[in-house]
C-alpha positions as CSV (number, residue, x, y, z in Angstrom):
1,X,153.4,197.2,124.9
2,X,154.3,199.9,122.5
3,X,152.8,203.2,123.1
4,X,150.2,205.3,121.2
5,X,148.5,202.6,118.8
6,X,146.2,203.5,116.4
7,X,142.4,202.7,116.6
8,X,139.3,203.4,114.2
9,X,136.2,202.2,114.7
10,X,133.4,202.5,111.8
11,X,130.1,203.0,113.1
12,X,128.9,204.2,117.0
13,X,127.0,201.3,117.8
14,X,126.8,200.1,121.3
15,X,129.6,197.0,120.4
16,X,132.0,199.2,118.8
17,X,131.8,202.0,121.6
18,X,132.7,199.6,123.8
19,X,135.8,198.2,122.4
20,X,136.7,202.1,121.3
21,X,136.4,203.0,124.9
22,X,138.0,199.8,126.7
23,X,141.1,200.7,124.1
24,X,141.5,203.9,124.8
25,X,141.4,203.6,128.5
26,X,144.9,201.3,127.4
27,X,146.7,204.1,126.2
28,X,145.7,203.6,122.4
29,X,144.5,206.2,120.2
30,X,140.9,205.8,119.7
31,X,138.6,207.6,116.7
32,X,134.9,206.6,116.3
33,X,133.4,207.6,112.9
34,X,129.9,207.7,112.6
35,X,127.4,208.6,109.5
36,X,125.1,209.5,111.6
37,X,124.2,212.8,113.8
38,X,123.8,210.8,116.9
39,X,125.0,207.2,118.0
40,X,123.8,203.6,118.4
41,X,122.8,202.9,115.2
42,X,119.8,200.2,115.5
43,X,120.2,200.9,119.4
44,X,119.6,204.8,118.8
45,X,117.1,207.3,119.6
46,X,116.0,210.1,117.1
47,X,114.0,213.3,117.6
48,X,110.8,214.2,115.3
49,X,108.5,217.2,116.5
50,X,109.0,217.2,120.0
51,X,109.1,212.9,119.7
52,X,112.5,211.3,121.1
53,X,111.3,207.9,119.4
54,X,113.3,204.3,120.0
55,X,114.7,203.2,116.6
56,X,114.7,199.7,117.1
57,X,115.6,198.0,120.7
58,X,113.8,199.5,123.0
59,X,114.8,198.0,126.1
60,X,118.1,197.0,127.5
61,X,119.4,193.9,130.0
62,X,122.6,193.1,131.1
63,X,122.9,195.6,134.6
64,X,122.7,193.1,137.1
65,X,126.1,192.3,139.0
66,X,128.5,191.0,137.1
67,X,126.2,191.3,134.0
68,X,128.2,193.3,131.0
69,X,126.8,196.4,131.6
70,X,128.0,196.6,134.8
71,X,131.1,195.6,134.6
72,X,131.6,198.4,131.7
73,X,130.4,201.3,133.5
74,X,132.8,199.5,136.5
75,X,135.9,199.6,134.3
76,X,135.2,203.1,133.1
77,X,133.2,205.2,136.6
78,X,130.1,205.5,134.7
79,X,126.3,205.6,135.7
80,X,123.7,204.6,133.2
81,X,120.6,206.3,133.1
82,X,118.2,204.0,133.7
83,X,115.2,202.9,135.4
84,X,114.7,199.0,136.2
85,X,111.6,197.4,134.5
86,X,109.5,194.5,136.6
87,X,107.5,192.9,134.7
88,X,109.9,193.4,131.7
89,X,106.9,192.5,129.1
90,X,103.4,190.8,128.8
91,X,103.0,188.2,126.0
92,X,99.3,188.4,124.8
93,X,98.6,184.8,123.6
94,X,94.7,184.2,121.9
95,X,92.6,184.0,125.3
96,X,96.0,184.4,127.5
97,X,98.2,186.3,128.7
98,X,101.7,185.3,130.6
99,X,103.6,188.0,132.2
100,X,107.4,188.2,132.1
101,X,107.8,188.9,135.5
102,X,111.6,190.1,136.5
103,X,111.6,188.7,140.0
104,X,112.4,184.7,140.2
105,X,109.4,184.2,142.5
106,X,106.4,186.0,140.6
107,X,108.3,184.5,137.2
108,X,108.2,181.0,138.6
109,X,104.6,181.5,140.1
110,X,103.5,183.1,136.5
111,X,104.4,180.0,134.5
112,X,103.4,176.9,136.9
113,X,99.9,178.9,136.6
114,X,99.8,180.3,132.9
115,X,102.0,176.9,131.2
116,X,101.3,174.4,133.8
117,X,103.3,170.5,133.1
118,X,106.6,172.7,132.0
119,X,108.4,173.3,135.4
120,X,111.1,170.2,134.1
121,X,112.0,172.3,131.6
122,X,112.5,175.5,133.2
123,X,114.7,173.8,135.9
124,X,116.8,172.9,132.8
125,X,116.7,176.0,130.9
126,X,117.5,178.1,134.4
127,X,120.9,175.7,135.1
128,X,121.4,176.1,131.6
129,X,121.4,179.8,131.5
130,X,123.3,180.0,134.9
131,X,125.9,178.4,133.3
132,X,125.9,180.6,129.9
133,X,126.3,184.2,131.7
134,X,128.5,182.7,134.3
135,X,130.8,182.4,131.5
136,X,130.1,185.3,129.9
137,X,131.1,186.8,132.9
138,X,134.6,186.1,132.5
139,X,136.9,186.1,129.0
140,X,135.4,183.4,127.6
141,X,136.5,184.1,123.6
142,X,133.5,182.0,121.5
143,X,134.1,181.1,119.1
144,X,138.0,180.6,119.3
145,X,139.8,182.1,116.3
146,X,143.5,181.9,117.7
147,X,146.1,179.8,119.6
148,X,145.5,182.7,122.4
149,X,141.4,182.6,122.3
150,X,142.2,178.3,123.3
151,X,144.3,179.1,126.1
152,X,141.6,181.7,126.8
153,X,139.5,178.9,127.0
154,X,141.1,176.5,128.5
155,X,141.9,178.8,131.5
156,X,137.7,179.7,131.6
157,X,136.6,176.6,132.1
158,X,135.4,175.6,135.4
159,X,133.8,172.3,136.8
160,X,130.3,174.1,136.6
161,X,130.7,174.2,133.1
162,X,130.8,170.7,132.2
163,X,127.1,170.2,133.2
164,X,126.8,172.2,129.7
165,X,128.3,169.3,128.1
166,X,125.7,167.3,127.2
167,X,123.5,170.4,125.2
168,X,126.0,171.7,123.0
169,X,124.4,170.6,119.9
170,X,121.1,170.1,121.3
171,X,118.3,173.1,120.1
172,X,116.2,174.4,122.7
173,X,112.9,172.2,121.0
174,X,114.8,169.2,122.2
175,X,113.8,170.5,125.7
176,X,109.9,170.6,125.5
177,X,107.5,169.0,126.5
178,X,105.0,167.6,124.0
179,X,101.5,168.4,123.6
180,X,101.6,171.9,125.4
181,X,100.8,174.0,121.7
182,X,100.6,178.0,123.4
183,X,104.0,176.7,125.5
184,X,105.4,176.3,121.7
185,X,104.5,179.1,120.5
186,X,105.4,181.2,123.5
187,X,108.4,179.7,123.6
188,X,109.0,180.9,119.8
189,X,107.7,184.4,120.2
190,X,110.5,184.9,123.0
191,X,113.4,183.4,121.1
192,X,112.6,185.0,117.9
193,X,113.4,188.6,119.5
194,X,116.8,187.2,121.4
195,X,118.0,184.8,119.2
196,X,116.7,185.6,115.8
197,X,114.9,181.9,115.7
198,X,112.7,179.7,117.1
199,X,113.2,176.7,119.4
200,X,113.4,174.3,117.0
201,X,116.5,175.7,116.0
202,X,118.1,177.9,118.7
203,X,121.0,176.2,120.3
204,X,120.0,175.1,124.0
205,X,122.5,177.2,125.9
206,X,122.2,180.6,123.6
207,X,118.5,180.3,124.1
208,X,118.5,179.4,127.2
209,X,120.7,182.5,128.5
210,X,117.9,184.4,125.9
211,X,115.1,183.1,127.9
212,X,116.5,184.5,130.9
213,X,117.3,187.9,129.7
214,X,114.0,189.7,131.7
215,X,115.7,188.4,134.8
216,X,118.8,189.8,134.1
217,X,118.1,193.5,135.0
218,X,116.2,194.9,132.0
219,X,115.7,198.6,132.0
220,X,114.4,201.5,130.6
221,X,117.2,203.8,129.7
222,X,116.0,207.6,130.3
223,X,115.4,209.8,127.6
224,X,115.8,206.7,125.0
225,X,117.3,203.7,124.6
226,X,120.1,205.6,122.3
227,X,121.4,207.2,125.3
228,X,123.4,204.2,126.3
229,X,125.6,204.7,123.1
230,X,125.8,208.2,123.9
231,X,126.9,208.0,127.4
232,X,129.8,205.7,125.9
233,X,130.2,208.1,123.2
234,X,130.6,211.0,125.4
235,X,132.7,209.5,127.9
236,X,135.6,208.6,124.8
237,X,135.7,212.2,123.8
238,X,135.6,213.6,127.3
239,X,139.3,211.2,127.9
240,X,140.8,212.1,124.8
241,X,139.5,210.1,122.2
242,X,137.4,211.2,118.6
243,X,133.9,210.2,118.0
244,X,133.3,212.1,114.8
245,X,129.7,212.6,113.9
246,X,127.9,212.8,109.9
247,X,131.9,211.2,108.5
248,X,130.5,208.3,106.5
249,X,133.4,205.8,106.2
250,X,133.1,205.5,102.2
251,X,136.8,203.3,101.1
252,X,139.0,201.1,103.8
253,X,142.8,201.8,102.1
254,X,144.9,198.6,102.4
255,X,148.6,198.4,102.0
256,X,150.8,194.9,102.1
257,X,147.7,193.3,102.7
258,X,147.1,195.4,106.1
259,X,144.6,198.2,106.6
260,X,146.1,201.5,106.9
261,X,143.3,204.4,106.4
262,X,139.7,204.9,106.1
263,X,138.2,207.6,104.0
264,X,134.6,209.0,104.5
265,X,132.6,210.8,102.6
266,X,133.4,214.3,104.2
267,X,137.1,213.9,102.5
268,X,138.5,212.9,105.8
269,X,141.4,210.4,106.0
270,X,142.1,208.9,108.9
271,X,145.4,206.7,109.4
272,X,145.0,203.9,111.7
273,X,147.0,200.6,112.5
274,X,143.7,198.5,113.9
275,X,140.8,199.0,112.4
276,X,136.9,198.1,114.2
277,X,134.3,197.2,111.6
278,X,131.0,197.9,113.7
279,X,129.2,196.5,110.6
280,X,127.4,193.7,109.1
281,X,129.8,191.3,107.0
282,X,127.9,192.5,103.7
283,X,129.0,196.2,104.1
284,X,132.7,195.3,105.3
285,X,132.9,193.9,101.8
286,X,131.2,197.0,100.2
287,X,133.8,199.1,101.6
288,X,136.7,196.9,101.3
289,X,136.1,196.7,97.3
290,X,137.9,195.0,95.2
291,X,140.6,194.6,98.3
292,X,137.9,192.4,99.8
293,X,139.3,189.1,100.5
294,X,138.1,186.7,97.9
295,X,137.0,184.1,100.3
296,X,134.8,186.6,102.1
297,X,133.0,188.1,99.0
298,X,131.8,184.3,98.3
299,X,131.1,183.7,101.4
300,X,128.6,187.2,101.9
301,X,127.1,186.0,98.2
302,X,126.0,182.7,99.6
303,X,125.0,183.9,103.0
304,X,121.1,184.4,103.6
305,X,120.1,187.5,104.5
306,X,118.7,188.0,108.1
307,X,116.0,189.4,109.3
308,X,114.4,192.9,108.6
309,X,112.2,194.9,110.9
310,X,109.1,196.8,109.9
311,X,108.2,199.6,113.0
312,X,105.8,202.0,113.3
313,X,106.8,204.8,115.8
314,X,103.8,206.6,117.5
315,X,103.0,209.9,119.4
316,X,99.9,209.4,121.3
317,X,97.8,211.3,123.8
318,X,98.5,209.5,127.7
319,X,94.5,210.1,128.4
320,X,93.1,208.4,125.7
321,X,95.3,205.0,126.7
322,X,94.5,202.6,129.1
323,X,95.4,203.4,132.8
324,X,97.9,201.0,134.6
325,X,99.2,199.4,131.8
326,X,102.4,197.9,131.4
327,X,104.9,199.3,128.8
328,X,105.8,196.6,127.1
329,X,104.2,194.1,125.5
330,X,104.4,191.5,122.5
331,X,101.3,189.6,120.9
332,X,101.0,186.8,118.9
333,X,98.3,187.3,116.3
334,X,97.4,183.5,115.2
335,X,99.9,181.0,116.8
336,X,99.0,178.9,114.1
337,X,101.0,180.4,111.4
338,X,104.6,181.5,111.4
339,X,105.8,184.2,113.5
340,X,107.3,187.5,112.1
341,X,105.5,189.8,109.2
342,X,103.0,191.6,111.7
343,X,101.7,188.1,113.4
344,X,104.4,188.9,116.2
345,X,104.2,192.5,117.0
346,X,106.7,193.8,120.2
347,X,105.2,197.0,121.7
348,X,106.9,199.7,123.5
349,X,105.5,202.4,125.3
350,X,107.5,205.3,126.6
351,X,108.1,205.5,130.6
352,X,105.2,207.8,131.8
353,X,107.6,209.9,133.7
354,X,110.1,210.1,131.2
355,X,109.3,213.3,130.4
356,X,112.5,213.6,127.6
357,X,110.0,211.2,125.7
358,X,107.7,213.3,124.3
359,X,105.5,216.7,124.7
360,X,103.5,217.3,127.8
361,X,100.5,214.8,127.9
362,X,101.9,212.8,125.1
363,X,104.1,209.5,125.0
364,X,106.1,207.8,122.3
365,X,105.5,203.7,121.5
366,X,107.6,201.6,118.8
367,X,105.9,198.9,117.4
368,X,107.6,196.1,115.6
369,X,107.3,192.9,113.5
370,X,110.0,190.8,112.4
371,X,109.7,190.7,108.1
372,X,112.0,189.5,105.7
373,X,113.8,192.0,103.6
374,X,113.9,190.5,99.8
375,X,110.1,191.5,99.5
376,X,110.0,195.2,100.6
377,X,113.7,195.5,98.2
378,X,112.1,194.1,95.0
379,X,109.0,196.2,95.8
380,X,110.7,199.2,96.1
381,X,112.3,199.0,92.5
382,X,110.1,197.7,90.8
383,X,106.2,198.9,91.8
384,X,106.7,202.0,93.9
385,X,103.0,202.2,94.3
386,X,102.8,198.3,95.3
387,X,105.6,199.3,98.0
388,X,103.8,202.1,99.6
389,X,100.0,199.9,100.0
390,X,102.6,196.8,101.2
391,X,103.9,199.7,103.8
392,X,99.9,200.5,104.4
393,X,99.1,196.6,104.9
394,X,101.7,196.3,107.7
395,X,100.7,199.7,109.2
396,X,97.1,198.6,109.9
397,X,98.4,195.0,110.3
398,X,100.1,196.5,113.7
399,X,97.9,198.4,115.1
400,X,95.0,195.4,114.7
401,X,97.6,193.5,117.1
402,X,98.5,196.4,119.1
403,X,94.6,196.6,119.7
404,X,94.6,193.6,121.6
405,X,97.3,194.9,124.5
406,X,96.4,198.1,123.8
407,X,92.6,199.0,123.6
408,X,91.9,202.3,122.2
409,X,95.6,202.6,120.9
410,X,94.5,203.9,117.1
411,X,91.9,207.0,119.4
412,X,94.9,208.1,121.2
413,X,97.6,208.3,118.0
414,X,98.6,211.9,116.9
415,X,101.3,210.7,115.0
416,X,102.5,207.8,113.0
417,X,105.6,206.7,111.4
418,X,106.3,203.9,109.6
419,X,109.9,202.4,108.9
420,X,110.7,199.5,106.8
421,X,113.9,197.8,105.8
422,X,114.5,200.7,103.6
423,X,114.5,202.7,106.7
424,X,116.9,201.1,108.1
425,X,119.2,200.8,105.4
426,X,118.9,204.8,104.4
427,X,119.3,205.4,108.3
428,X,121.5,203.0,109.8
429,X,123.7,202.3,106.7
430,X,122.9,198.7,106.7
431,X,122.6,196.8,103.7
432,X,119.2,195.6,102.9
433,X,118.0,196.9,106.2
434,X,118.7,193.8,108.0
435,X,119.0,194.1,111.6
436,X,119.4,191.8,114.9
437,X,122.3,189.9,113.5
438,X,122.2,186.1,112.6
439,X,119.9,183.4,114.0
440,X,122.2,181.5,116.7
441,X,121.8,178.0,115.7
442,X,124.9,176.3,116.2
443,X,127.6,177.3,118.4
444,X,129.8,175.4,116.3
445,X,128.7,177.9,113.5
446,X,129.2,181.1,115.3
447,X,130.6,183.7,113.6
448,X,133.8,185.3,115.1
449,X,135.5,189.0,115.4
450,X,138.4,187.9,113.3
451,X,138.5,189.0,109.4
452,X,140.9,187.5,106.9
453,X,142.6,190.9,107.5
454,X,144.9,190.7,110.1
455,X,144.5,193.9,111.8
456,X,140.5,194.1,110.9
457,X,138.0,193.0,113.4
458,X,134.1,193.0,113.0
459,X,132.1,194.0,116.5
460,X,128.1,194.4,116.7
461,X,125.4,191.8,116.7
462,X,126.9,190.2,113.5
463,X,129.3,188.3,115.7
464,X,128.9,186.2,118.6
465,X,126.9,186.6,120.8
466,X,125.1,189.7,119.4
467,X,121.3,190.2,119.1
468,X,121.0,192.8,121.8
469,X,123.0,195.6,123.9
470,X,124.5,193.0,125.9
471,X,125.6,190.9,123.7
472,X,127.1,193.4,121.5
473,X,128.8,195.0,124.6
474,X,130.1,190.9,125.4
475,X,131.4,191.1,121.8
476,X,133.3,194.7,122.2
477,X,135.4,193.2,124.9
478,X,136.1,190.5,123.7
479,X,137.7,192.4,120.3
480,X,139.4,195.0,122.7
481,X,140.9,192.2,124.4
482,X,142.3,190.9,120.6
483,X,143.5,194.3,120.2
484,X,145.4,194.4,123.0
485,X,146.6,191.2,122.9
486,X,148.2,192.1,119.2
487,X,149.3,195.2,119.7
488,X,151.2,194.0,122.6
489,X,153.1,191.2,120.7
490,X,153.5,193.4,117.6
491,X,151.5,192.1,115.1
């Protein structure tokens, strides 16, 4: 392989850390830029008045052996700081409650007695998921985008797999019982936050390996869930490579059809012969210009937008909450309607010994509700005043569902914060806001690493498998693995 390649990577998101890191350890020469002051992106942490608050994801799976956390900090000696989670969260259902319990046992005990009739499909959905992170335990390139990612395949497979067979286009609806309506909509509620759908569409083995995700070592991570990408981030620059803070990448220079430079907003150029999009499709295509590919500037125009996230981030008082507790938590409002816009609210509390969190006596929480991102856009240009009493509707739409895990939550804030998609678009760069990647559906529909520029490569929750640290850090591999495959052969 020749020596000293080139590598930039636009944005320090958990996915694109990985893949910077993985590269560099292979003798390539790795920059990171980020707009930002601090890394992860919709996986960070920021600081406000004493406050280290969770941006968006707030808790983290993917540690237990052979899960892709591990193997990362395997490959490159390093310890995460975190603390294991059991139970992982309680769903709050009208007159219910079903804990997600970590360990197999109490889990299996907690549904035969909370969702009684639905141990058939739980058998299914747990040989289903086996089989989904077995694979992902091993190069398993989804969805193939070369004649290397099929002989990838090929080589994967394994006469486990082929149980799998038969649910390949099958959703995870398919699997239910009938009759059981809180099962439903419990079922939804999970899948909305892992798979950015419900079960009538998610694919059976994506949601299935999403179903299983608080019995595959979820964790706090001390100090904030942002200090996973800045563990990464610190490791790269402490071998050699550049992670280079508030440098906005602003134009992608292409020559002969190949990308050559990128250009931030600081006046930096930065040469490169591979380049790492850790972005969303839409803002590869903003910065690509009029060099964008024609057949990915329709495709982005005809593409729905995903999902947004309103949050509210809270400082509160510890005495004035409920003792005992546990930190996490997601309600369902009305089970009756559809989920998202404040009638599915995920609630986080900060770890009451983390005592980076948050001011003596106090602790941090980040509440959020999926919400579609058109709405809050239009508002914002065209009835600022409509905007901010939307922004006021959603605020005291979250805290009436935090009230019901919570009691006594509103007597104990001292702070409040709301973020909507505008948030997230001034602060994490991301067009429109939208975070969490796409739904997965199909696999068949999947979107890949692989760009119509040959030495360009998306990472992050936009490609497959996405929608959470794990996934994104499955994803980085898998387009350091490309990298090094290309660089190797020359091309």
């Amino acid at each position: 392989m020749p020596d000293n390649g080139r590598v930039v990577v636009i944005g320090a998101g958990i996915g694109g850390l990985t893949a910077a890191a993985l590269l560099l350890t292979a003798g390539f020469s790795v920059t990171v830029l980020e707009a930002h002051i601090y890394p992860g992106g919709s996986a960070g942490t920021f600081y406000h008045k004493g406050y280290r608050f969770d941006a968006g994801a707030t808790l983290a799976g993917g540690f237990d052996s052979g899960g892709p956390h591990a193997r990362l900090a395997e490959t490159l000696g390093l310890t995460w700081p975190i603390k294991p989670v059991d139970p992982a969260w309680t769903v709050h259902l009208p007159g219910k409650t079903i804990t997600q319990w970590a360990d197999a046992d109490r889990w299996q005990a907690e549904r035969q007695e909370k969702l009684p009739g639905t141990e058939r499909f739980w058998q299914t959905q747990e040989k289903l998921a086996a089989i989904a992170w077995d694979v992902s335990s091993r190069p398993f390139p989804w969805p193939p985008q070369s004649l290397s990612d099929w002989v990838t395949l090929a080589c994967g497979l394994r006469p486990s797999t082929l149980p799998a067979l038969p649910y390949l286009t099958r959703t995870i609806g398919s699997l239910v019982p009938n009759g059981s309506f809180d099962f439903r909509a419990f079922l939804d509620a999970q899948l909305l936050i892992s798979a950015q759908t419900t079960a009538d569409s998610a694919n059976a083995l994506y949601g299935s390996a999403a179903l299983d995700l608080p019995r595959r070592g979820v964790n706090h991570v001390v100090g904030g869930i942002g200090n996973l990408a800045k563990t990464v981030a610190d490791w790269i620059q402490e071998n050699g490579g550049q992670v280079a803070y508030r440098q906005e990448a602003k134009e992608i220079v292409l020559r002969n059809g190949r990308a050559v430079a990128v250009r931030t907003n600081k006046g930096l150029t930065v040469e490169t012969d591979y380049l790492l999009a850790n972005l969303t499709p839409w803002a590869l295509v903003k910065l690509l210009g009029e060099d964008a590919p024609p057949r990915w500037r329709r495709q982005i125009e005809t593409t729905p937008a995903t999902w947004g996230a309103f949050t509210l981030y809270l400082g509160m008082e510890e005495a004035r909450l409920p003792a005992g507790l546990p930190d996490h938590h997601q309600v369902i409002v009305d089970p009756t309607q559809p989920l998202g816009e404040g009638n599915s609210v995920f609630i986080s509390l900060s770890d009451q010994t983390d005592i980076q969190r948050a001011p003596a006596g106090m602790r941090t929480a980040t509440l959020s509700t999926h919400t579609a991102v058109a709405p809050w856009l239009l508002l914002q240009q065209q009835d600022r005043a409509a905007y901010e009493a939307h922004r006021h509707l959603y605020a005291e739409r979250m805290l009436s569902a935090a009230e019901t895990a919570v009691p006594g939550i509103r007597k104990a804030i001292q702070l409040c914060l709301p973020g909507t998609p505008l948030t997230f678009q001034r602060f994490t760069r991301r067009p429109s806001g939208m975070v969490g990647g796409f739904p997965q559906e199909s696999l068949f529909r999947a979107r890949g690493p692989a760009t119509d520029i040959p030495n360009v490569w998306l990472v992050g929750d936009s490609i497959f498998p996405g929608q959470s640290t794990a996934g994104v850090t499955v994803g980085g591999m898998r387009v350091a693995a490309t990298v090094f495959q290309k660089h190797g052969r020359g091309t």
